[in-house]
C-alpha positions in Angstrom: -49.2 -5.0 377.5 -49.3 -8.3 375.9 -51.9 -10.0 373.4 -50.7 -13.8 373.5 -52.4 -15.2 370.2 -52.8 -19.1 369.8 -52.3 -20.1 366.9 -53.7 -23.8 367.1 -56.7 -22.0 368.0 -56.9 -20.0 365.1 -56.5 -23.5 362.9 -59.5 -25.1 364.8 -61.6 -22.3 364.0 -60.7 -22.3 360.1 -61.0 -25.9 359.6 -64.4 -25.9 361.6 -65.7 -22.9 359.8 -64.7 -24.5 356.1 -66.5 -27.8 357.3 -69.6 -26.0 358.0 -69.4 -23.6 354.6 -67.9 -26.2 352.5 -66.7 -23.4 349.7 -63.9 -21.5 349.5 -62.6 -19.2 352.9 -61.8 -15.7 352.6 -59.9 -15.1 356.2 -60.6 -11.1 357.1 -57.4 -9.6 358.6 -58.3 -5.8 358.3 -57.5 -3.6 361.7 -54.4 -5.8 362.2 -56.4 -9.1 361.9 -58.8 -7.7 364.3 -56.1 -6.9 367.1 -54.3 -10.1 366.7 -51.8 -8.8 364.5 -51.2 -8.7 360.4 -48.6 -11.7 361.1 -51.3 -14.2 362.4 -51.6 -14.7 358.5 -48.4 -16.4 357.8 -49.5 -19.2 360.3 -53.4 -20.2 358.8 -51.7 -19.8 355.2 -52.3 -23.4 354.3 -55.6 -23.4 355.8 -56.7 -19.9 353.6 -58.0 -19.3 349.8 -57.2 -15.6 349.8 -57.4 -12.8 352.6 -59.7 -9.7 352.5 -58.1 -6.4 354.2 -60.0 -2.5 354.2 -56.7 -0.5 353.3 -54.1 0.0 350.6 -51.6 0.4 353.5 -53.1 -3.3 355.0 -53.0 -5.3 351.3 -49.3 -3.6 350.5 -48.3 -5.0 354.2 -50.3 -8.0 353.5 -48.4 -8.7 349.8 -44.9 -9.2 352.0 -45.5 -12.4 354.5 -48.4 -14.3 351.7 -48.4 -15.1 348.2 -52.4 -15.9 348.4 -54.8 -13.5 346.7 -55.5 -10.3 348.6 -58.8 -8.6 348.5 -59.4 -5.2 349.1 -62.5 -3.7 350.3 -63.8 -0.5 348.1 -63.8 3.3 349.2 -60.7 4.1 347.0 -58.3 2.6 344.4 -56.2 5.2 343.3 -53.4 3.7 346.2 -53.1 0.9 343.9 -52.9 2.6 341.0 -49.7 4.0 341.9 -48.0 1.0 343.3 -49.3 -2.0 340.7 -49.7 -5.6 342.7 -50.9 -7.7 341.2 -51.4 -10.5 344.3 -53.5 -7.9 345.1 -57.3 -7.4 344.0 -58.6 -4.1 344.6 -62.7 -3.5 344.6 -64.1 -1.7 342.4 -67.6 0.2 343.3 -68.4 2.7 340.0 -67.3 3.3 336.5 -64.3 5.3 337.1 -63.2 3.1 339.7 -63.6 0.2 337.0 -62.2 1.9 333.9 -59.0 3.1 336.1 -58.0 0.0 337.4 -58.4 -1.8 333.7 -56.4 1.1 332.5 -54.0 0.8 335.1 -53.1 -3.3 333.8 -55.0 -5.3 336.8 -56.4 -8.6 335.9 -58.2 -9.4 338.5 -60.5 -7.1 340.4 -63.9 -7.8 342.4 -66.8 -5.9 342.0 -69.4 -4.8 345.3 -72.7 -4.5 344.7 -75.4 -2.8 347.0 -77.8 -5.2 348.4 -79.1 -3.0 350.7 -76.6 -1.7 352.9 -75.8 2.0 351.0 -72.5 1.7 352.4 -70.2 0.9 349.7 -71.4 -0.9 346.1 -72.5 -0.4 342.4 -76.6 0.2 342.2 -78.3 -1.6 339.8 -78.0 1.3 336.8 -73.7 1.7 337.9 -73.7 -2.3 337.5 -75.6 -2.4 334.1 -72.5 0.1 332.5 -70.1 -1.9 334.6 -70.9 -5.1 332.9 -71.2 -3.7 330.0 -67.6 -2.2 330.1 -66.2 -5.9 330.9 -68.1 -7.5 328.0 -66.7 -4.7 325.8 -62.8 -5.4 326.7 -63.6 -9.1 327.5 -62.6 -9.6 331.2 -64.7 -10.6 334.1 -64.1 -10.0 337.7 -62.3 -12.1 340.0 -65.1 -11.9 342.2 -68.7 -10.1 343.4 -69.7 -9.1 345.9 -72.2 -7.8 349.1 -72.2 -6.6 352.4 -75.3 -8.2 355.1 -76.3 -5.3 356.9 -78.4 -7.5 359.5 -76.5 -10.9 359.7 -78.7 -13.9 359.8 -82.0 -11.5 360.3 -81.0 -9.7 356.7 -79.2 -12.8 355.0 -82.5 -14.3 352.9 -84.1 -10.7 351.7 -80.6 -9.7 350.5 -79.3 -12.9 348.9 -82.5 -12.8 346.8 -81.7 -9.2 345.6 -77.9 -10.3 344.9 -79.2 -13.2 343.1 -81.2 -10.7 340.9 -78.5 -8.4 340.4 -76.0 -10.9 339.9 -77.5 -13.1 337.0 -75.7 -12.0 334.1 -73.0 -14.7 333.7 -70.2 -12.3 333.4 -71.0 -11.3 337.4 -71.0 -14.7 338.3 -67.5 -16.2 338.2 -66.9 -16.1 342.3 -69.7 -14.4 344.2 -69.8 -14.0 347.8 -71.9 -12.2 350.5 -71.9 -14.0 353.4 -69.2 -13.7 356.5 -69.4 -15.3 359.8 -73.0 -16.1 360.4 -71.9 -18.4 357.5 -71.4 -20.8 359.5 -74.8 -21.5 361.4 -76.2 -20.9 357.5 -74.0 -23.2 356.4 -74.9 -25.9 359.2 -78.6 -25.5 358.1 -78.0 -26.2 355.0 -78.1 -22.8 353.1 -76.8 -22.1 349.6 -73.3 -20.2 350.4 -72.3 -19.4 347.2 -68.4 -19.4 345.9 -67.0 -18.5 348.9 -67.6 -17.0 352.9 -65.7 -13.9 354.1 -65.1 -15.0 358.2 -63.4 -12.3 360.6 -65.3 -12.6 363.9 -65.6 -16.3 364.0 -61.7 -17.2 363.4 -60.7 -15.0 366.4 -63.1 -17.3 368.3 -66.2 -15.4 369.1 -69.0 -17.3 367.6 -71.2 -20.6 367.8 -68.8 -23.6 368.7 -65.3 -21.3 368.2 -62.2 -21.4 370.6 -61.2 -17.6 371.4 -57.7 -17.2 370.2 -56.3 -14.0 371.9 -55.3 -13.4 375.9 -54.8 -9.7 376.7 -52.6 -9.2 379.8 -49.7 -7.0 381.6 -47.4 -7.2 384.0 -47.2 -5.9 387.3 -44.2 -3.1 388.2 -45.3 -2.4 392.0 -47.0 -3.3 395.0 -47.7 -1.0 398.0 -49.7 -0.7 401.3 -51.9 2.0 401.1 -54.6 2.7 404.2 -58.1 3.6 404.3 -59.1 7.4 403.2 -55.6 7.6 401.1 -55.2 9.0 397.4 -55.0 6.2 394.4 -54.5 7.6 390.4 -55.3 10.8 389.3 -58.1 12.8 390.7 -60.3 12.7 393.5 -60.7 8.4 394.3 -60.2 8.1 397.7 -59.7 4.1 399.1 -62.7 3.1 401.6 -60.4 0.3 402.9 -56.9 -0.4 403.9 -55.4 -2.5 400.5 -52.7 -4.1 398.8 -52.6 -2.1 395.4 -50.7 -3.2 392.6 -49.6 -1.1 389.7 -50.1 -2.9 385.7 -48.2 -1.6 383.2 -51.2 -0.9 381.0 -53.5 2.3 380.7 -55.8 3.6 378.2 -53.5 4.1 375.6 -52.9 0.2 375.6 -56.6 -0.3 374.9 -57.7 0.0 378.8 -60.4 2.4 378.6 -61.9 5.0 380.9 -64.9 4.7 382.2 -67.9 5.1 385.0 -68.1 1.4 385.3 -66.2 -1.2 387.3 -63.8 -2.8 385.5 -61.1 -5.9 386.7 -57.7 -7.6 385.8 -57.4 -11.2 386.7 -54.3 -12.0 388.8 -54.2 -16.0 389.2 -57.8 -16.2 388.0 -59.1 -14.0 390.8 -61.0 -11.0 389.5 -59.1 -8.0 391.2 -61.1 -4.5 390.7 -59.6 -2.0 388.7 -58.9 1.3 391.3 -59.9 4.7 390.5 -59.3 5.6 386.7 -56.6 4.0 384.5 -53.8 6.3 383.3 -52.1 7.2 380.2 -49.5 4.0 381.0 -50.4 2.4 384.0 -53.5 1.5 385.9 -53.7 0.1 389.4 -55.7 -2.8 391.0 -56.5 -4.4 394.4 -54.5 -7.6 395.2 -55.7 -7.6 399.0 -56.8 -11.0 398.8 -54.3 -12.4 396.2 -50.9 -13.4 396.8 -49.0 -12.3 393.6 -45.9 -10.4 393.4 -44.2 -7.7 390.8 -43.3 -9.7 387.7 -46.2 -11.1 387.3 -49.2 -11.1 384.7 -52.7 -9.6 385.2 -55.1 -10.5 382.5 -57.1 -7.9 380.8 -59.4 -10.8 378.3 -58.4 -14.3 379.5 -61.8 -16.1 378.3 -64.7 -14.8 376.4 -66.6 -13.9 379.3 -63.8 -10.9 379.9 -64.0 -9.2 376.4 -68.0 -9.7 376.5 -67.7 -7.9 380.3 -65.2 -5.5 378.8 -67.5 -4.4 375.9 -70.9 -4.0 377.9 -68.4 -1.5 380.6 -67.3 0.9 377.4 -71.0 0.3 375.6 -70.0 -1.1 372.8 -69.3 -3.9 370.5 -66.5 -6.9 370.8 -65.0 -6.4 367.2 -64.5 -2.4 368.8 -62.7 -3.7 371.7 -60.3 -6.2 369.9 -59.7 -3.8 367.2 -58.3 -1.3 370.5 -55.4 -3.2 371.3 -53.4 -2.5 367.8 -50.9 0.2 369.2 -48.3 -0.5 372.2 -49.3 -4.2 372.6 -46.3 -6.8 371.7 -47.9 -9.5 370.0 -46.6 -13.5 371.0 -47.7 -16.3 368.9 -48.3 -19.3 370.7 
């Protein structure tokens, strides 16, 4: 399997994004930048202020191809107190977690505060000894910040309760809490604060965004097979004579199994997916297309495709980009 990443599109999205925001643009490039790969970063470079990531393992990756800041979301920061970076910015969420990177010789960290979410992030009592414990060794953070739990439905309740959290000046030297739905905030006008955290909307799936990624695979075979006849594993049976091709992709390239019917396009024709994908392969029926072995089938070649793709498995589109990080070879375009 291929993902084929355009990079131009990538560059529209950024520049159309920033123009709606107008502050500072934290590109999100956790999961592999989403399924488009860690090295999509090296191209949108000039275009970036910093890049947010949810791992140690993704910031130390991160910290070899860019020299721009790297956030890390909180959970844990003992990672980076064995392997000091200081390009990186690691999020602190308690006391401990505060005290230990201070200790430790980082600069610049960000704090995450709970705005209503009770995910990750300092309450209001944690914050209270947090900024008390900066004013005592006299550093501020690089940055603070929330998580919207609801998008544009949540974004006015829970700026108001950052605002009030947030109002001793020490907490307010870069604050951010907004990601993609940003931009439609930002296009009516909304206060944005210091900067916007976009993941979603740079891969192309939101409000006037140009989708960057085309899944696809090639096929290896092509065979006859009549009426009543076997296809994959199990009991499918074929209720008419077909041309079946074979696609080097299966469900451990991101192709999942399921109940519902599911398609490649070969030539822009939507060709049904035949019994149940494999391991590896899958097959498909090319009755009514004239393609040949060496050639691509399309997993996600528009929007419409990923949005089909995550309604078949139930879920959500960030869940099936984020499937395609294992076997896939990445291509910048």
């Amino acid at each position: 399997m291929q993902t084929v990443i355009d990079i131009s599109r990538l560059r529209h999205n950024i520049r159309r994004f920033r123009a709606a925001t107008r502050n500072e643009f934290c590109a999100v490039v956790k999961s592999d930048a989403y399924g488009h790969g860690i090295l999509s970063a090296c191209y949108i470079e000039p275009l970036v202020d910093c890049y947010m990531v949810a791992t140690a393992e993704e910031a130390f990756a991160l910290s070899v191809v860019t020299d721009k800041p790297i956030l890390s979301l909180g959970g844990e920061v003992d990672p980076f107190l064995r392997s000091f970076r200081p390009q990186i910015i690691p999020t602190v969420c308690d006391v401990r977690q505060l005290v230990a990177v201070l200790n430790c010789g980082y600069k610049r960290f960000s704090i995450a505060v709970n705005t209503g979410m009770n995910r990750l992030g300092a309450n209001e009592n944690t914050l209270a000894m947090m900024t008390a414990i900066c004013k005592d060794r006299g550093v501020a953070p690089w940055s603070v910040y929330s998580h919207l739990y609801g998008g544009i439905s949540s974004a006015a309740a829970q700026s108001r309760e950052f605002d009030r959290l947030t109002s001793d000046n020490i907490l307010r030297s870069k604050r951010h809490l907004y990601n993609s739905c940003g931009y439609e905030l930002g296009l009516n006008g909304f206060d944005l604060y210091d900067m916007t955290r976009c993941g979603i909307s740079m891969y192309g799936y939101g409000p006037g965004m140009d989708m960057a990624m085309k899944v696809r695979a090639k096929i290896v075979a092509q065979s006859q097979v009549k009426r009543g006849e076997h296809v994959g594993y199990g009991d499918y049976l074929l209720d008419h004579d077909a041309v079946i091709a074979t696609v080097r992709c299966g469900y451990a390239d991101g192709l999942r199994r399921t109940d519902k019917q599911l398609y490649l396009k070969v030539r822009g024709n939507k060709c049904k997916i035949i019994g149940q994908p494999c391991m590896d392969l899958c097959m498909i029926d090319v009755t009514n297309v004239q393609c040949r072995v060496g050639e691509f089938a399309y997993l996600i070649s528009d929007k419409s495709d990923t949005e089909y793709l995550a309604t078949c498995y139930d879920t959500i589109v960030y869940e099936v980009l984020t499937g395609f990080n294992g076997r896939a070879e990445r291509i910048y375009i």
